[in-house]
C-alpha positions in Angstrom: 1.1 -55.4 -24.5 0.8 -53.9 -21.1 1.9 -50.2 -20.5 4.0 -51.5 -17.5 5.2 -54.4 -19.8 5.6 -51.7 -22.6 7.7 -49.2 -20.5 10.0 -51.9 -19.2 10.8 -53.1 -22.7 11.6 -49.7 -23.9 13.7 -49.1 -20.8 15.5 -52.3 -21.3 16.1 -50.8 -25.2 17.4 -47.7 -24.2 19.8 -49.4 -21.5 21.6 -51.8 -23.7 25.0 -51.2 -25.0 26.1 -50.4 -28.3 28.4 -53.4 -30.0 30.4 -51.9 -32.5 32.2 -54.3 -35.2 33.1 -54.9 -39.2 30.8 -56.4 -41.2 30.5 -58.4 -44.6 28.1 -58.2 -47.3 28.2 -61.2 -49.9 26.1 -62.1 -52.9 26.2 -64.8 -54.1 25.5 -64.2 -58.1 29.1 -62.8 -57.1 31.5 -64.8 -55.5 34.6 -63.1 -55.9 32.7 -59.6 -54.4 32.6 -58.8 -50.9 31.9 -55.7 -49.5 33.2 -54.8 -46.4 32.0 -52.0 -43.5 32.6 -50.5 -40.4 29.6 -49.6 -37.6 29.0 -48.8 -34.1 25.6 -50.7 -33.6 26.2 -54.7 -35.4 22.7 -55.4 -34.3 20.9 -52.9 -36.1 23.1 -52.2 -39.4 21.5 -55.6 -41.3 18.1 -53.8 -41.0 19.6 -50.3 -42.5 21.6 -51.7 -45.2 18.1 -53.6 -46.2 15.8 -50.9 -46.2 18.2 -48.3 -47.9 18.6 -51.2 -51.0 15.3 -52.2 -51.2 14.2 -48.7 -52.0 17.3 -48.2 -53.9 18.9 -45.3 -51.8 22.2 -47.0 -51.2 25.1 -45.0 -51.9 27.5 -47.2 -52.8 26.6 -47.7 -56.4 28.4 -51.4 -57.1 26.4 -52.6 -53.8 23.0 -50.7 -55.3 23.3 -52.2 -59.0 24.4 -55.8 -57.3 21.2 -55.5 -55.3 18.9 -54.4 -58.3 20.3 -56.9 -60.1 20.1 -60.2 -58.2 17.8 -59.4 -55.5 17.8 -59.6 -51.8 17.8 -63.6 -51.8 21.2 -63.8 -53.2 22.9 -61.6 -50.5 23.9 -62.6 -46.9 25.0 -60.1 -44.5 28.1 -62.0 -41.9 29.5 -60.0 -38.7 33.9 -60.7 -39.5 34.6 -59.0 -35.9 33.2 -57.8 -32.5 34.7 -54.8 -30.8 34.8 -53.8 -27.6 33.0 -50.5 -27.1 35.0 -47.4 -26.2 34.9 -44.7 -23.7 36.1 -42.3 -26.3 34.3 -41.7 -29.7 37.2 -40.7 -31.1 39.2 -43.9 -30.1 36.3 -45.8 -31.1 36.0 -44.6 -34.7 39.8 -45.0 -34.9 39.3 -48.7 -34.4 36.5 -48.9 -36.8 38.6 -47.3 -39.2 41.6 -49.5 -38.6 39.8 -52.8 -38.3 37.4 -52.5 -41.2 40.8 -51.3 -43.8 42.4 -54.8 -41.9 39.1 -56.8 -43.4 38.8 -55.1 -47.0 42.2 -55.9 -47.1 42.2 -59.8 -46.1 39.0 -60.1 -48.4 40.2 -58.0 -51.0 36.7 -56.6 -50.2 34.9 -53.3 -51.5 34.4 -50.4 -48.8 30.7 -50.0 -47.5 
């Protein structure tokens, strides 16, 4: 990669917008378990939730022993809802709060 083509990529990175949203996790050893969570960046949280299970950092314990269990093939991570970002992190983490309790809820889902 170029250095021009590299420093337009990273600006382009650093420019995009934040999607915040609820998420599912689902394994499917486990059908009647879903676990259910909240974040402000939906195209980066698969990647995170990956890594800290792989190397068995989670902290949600049911999620961590699921993982350790059955393995990474038997899980799929789904995206339940896009938000609209917020000018106000307050508001926004409200709405994350709100929405992701509205999921867990409908799914009878576990909280991530």
């Amino acid at each position: 990669m170029q250095s021009q083509d590299r420093k337009a990529a990273i600006a382009d990175y650093k420019k995009r917008e934040d999607e915040p949203g609820i998420y599912a996790l689902r394994c499917a050893a486990l059908p009647d378990t879903v676990w259910v969570g909240p974040t402000p960046t939906l195209d980066t949280i698969r990647n995170r939730l990956w890594f800290s299970l792989r190397h068995g950092g989670h902290t949600h314990r049911g999620l961590q022993a699921a993982w350790n269990t059955h393995g990474a093939d038997a899980f799929t991570f789904e995206v339940l809802e896009r938000l609209e970002p917020e000018e106000s992190p307050y508001l926004a983490r409200a709405q994350l709060k709100d929405r992701a309790a509205h999921w867990r809820t409908a799914l009878k889902a576990e909280g991530i």
